[in-house]
C-alpha positions as CSV (number, residue, x, y, z in Angstrom):
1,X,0.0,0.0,0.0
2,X,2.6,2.1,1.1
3,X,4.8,1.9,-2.3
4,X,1.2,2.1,-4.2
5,X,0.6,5.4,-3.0
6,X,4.3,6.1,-3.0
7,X,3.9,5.3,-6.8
8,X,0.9,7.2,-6.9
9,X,2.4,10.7,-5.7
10,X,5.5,9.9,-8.3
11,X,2.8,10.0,-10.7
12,X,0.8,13.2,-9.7
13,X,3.9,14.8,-9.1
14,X,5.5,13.9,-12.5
15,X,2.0,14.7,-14.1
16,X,2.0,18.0,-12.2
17,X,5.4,19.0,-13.3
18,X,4.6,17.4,-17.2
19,X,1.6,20.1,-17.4
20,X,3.4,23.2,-15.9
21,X,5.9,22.7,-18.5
22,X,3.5,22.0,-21.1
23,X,2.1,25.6,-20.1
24,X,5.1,27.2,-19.5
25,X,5.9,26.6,-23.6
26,X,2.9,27.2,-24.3
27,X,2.5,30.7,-22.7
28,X,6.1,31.2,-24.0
29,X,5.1,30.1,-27.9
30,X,2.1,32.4,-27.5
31,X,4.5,35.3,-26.1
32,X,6.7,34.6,-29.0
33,X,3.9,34.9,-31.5
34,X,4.4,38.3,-33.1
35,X,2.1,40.9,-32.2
36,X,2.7,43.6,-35.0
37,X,2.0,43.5,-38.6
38,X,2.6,40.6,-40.9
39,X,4.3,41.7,-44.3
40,X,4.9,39.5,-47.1
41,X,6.7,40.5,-50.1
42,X,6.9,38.5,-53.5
43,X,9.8,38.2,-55.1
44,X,10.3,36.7,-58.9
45,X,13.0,36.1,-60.9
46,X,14.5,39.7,-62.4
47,X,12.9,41.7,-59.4
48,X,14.9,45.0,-58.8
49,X,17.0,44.9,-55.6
50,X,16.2,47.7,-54.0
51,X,11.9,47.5,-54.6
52,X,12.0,44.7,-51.8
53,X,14.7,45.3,-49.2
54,X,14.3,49.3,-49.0
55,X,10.0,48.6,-47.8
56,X,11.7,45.7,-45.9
57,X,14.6,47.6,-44.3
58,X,11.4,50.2,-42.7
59,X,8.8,47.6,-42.1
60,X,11.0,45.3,-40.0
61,X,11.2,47.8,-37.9
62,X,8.3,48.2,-36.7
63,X,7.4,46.7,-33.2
64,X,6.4,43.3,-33.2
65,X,6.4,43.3,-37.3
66,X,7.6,40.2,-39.5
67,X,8.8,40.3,-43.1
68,X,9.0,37.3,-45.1
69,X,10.1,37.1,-48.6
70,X,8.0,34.6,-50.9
71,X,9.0,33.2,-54.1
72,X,7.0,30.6,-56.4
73,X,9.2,28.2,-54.4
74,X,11.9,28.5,-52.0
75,X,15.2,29.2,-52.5
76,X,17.3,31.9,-54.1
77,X,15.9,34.1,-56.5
78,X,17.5,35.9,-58.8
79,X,18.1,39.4,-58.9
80,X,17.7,41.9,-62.3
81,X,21.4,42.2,-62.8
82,X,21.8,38.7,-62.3
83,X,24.6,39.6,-60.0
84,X,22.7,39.3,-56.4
85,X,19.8,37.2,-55.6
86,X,17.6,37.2,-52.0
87,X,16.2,34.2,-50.3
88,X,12.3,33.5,-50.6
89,X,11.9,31.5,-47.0
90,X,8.1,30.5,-48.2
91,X,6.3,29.6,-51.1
92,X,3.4,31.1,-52.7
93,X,1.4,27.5,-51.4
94,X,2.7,28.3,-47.7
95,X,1.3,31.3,-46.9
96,X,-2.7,32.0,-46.5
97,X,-3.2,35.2,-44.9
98,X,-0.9,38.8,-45.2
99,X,-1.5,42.0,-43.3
100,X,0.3,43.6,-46.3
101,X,1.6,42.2,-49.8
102,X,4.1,44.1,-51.6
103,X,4.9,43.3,-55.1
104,X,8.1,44.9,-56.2
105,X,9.0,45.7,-60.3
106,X,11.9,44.4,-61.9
107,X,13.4,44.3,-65.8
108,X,10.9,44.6,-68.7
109,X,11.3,40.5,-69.3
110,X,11.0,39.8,-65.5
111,X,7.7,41.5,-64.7
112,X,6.4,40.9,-68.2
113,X,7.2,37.0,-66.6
114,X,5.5,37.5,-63.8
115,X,2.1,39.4,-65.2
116,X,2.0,36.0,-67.4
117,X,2.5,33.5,-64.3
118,X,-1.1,31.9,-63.3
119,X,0.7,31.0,-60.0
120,X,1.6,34.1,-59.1
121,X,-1.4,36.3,-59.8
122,X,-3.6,33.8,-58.4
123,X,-1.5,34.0,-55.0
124,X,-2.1,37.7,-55.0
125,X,-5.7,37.3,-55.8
126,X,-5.8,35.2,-52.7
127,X,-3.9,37.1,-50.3
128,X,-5.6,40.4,-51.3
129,X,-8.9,39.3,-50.1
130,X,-7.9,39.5,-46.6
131,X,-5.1,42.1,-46.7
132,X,-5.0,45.7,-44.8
133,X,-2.7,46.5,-47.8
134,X,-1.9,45.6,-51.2
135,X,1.1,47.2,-52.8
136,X,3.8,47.5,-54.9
137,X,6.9,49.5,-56.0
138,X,7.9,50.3,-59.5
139,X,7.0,48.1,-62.5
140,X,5.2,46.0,-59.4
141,X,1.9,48.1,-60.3
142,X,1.4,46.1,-63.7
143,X,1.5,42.5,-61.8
144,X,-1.8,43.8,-59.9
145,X,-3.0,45.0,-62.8
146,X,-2.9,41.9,-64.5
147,X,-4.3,40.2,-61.3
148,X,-7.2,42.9,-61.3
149,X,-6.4,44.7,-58.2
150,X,-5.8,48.6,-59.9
151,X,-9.0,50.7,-59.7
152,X,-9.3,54.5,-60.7
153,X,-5.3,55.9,-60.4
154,X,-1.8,54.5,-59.9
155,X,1.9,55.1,-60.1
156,X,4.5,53.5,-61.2
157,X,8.3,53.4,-62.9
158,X,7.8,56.8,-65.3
159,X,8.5,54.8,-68.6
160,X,5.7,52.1,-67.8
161,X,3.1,54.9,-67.5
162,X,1.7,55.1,-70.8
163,X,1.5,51.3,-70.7
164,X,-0.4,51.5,-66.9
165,X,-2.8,53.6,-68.6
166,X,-4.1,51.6,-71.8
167,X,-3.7,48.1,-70.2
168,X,-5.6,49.0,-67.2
169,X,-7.6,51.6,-67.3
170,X,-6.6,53.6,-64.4
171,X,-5.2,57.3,-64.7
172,X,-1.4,57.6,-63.8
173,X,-0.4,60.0,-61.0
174,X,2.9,60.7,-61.0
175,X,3.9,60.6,-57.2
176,X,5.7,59.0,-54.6
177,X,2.7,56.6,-54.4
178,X,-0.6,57.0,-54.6
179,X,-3.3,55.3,-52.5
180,X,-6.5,54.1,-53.7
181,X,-8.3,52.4,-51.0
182,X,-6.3,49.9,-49.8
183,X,-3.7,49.3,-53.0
184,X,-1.2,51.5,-52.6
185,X,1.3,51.8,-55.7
186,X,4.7,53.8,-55.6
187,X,6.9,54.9,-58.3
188,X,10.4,53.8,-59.2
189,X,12.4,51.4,-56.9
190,X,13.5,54.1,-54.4
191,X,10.2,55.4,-53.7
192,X,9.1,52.1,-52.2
193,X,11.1,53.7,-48.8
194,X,8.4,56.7,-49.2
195,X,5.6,53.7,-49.5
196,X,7.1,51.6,-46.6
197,X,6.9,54.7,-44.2
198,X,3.1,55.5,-45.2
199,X,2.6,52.4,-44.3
200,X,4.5,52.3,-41.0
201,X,2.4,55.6,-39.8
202,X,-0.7,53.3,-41.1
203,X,0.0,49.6,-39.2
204,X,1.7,52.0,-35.7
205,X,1.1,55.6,-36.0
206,X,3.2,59.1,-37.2
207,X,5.6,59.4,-34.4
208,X,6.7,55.6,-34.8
209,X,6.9,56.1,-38.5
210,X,9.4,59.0,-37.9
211,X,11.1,57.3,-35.3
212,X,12.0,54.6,-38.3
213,X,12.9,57.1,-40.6
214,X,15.5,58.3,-38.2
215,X,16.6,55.2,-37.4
216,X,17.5,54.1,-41.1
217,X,18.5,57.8,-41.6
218,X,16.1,58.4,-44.6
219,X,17.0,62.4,-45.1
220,X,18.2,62.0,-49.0
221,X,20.1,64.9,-50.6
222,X,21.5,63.1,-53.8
223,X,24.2,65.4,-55.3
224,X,22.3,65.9,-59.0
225,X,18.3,66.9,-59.2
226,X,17.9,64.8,-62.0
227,X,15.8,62.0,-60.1
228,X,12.4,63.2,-61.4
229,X,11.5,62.5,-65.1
230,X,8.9,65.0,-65.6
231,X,12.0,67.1,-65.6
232,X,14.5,65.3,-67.6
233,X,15.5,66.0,-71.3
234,X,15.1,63.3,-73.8
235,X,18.7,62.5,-73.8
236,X,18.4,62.1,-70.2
237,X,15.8,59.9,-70.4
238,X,17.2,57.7,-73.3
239,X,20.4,57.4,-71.4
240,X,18.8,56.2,-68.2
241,X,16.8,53.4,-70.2
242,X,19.4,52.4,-71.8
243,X,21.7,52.1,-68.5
244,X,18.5,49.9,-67.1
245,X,18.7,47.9,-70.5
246,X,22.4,47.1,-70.4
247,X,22.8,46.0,-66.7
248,X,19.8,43.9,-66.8
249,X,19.7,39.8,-68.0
C-alpha cells in the first residue's frame, strides 16, 4: 500500500510537473507569436533589388512586425542584374493570410514573366482578399494589374506609364505613391522607402513612422536633381533606359 501510494504521488507529481511545463511553452510560444503586422513580399526572378529590401529595411522595424520574402518556391531568387539574388523563405502554397503584400518591379522581361504567371497572380488574388494592404513599387503596379487589383489611379516606374494607362484603365499620378483604398502603388524602386513609411504611420502611427525614418537615416540629398523624369531631357531619359537595359539579364 505504502509503495502504491508512494507510486501514486510519483505519478501526480511527475503529471503535475509534465503540465506546468506544457504551459510554461505554451505561454512562452504564445509570447513569441508576433504581435505587430505581418508583411509579405513577393519576389520573382529579375525583381529590382532595391523595390523589396528598402519597404523591408522600414517595415522590419516596426514593433512586433515580421517580413517574409515569398517566391513561387523556396530558395534563391534571382536578382535583375543577375549579379545578387535574396532568399524567398516560403512559397506562394505556404502562406494563406498577409496584413500587407508588396509586389516589387523588376526588368521589362521579368515583370512581363510575372504578369503572365497563373501561380503568381492567383497567389495575389488570394492574399488580397484579406489584406490591410496591397502594394507595390515600380513596374510591381502592372503584376496587380494583371491580377485585377488597380481601380481609378496609380503610379509607377515613369516609362511604364503610358502602358499602366491603356492596359488597365486607371489614370497615372505621377507621385511617390498613390493610394487608392487599400492598394497602394509607388513609383520607381527608391520610392518604395516613401511607401514603406506610409505604411509604418498606417499599421503603428506618425511618431513611430518618424522614429524609423531616423533610425535608417532616410533624409536623402542626392548630389544631381535629375531624379524626377517630368523634368528630364530626352537624352536624359534615353540614357537612363538604356543604363537599365544594359545592366539587366
Amino acid at each position: 500500500m505504502t509503495t502504491t501510494n508512494g507510486t501514486t504521488r510519483r505519478t501526480v507529481l511527475a503529471g503535475a510537473v509534465a503540465g506546468a511545463a506544457l504551459g510554461a511553452a505554451a505561454g512562452a510560444a504564445h509570447a513569441a507569436e508576433p504581435a505587430g503586422p505581418h508583411v509579405g513580399i513577393l519576389l520573382y526572378d529579375r525583381f529590382s533589388l532595391l523595390d523589396p529590401t528598402g519597404p523591408a529595411e522600414v517595415l522590419s522595424r516596426l514593433p512586433g512586425a515580421t517580413v517574409t520574402m515569398i517566391g513561387e518556391r523556396r530558395g534563391p531568387v534571382r536578382t535583375d542584374t543577375g549579379d545578387v539574388s535574396l532568399l524567398a523563405d516560403r512559397a506562394v502554397d505556404e502562406v494563406r493570410r498577409l496584413d500587407v503584400l508588396l509586389v516589387p518591379g523588376g526588368s521589362e522581361r521579368g515583370t512581363v514573366a510575372a504578369m503572365e504567371n497563373p501561380v503568381l497572380l492567383d497567389f495575389v488574388r488570394r492574399i488580397d482578399r484579406h489584406t490591410r494592404w496591397t502594394t507595390s513599387v515600380c513596374t510591381g503596379s502592372l503584376v496587380l494589374g494583371a491580377a485585377g487589383l488597380l481601380r481609378d489611379r496609380a503610379t509607377t516606374y515613369w516609362a511604364s506609364a503610358g502602358y499602366l494607362e491603356s492596359a488597365f484603365g486607371v489614370t497615372y499620378v505621377p507621385e511617390r505613391y498613390v493610394v487608392s483604398g487599400k492598394v497602394v502603388t509607388s513609383a520607381g524602386v527608391s520610392a518604395g522607402i516613401d511607401l514603406a513609411l506610409f505604411l509604418a504611420a498606417e499599421l503603428s502611427d506618425e511618431t513611430t513612422a518618424r522614429g524609423i525614418q531616423l533610425a535608417v537615416e532616410y533624409d536623402p540629398h542626392p548630389p544631381f536633381d535629375s531624379g524626377n523624369a517630368a523634368d528630364a531631357t530626352p537624352e536624359l531619359k534615353a540614357l537612363a533606359l538604356r543604363l537599365l537595359a544594359d545592366s539587366q539579364t
